[in-house]
C-alpha positions, 0 to 999 in steps of 0.5 A, a space after each residue: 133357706 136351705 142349700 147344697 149348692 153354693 154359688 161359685 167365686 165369680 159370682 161372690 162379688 154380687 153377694 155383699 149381703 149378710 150371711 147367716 149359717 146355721 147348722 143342727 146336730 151329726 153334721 160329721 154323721 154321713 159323708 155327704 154332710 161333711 162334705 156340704 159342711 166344707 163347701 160351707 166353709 169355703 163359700 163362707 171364707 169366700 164371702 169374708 174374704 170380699 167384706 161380706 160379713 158372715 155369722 156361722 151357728 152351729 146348735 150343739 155349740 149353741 147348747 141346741 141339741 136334738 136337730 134334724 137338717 130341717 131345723 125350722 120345723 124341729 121341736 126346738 124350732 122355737 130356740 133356734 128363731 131366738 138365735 136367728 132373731 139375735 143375729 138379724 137385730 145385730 145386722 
C-alpha cells in the first residue's frame, strides 16, 4: 500500500499490527519526498513507541537500485517481492 498520509497519534493504539516499509531510490530527490519520508519516520517511531513492531527497507541500502515510488510494477519488482516475502515469514 502506498500512502502519503499517516494516521495520527490518537489513533496509533488501534495500530498494534506489523509494519513493514518499504521505499525505492532518490528519496532526497524533491522536497515532497523527504518530507513524506520524515512524517514516515515519525509514524514509525510512533508506532514502536506503542510495541508495534516495525521493519523499514529501503532498496538501495538493499543493494536494489533503479526503483521509481511504484515499486510494485518496477523491472525489479521481482526483488523487492523477495524482500517483503522474507519479512512477512519472520512476522
Amino acid at each position: 500500500m502506498e500512502s502519503s498520509v499517516f494516521a495520527g497519534t490518537e489513533e496509533l493504539p488501534a495500530l498494534h499490527e506489523s509494519f513493514l516499509f518499504v521505499y525505492g531510490d532518490n528519496l532526497d530527490a524533491t522536497s515532497l519526498w523527504r518530507d513524506l519520508l520524515r512524517q514516515a519516520r515519525v509514524f514509525r517511531d510512533n508506532l514502536q513507541a506503542l510495541g508495534t513492531k516495525t521493519c523499514w527497507l529501503e532498496m538501495p541500502q538493499e543493494g536494489i537500485y533503479g526503483n521509481s515510488h511504484m515499486i510494485m510494477i518496477d523491472d525489479n519488482s521481482e526483488a523487492i517481492d523477495d524482500r517483503i516475502c522474507e519479512w512477512r515469514l519472520l512476522t
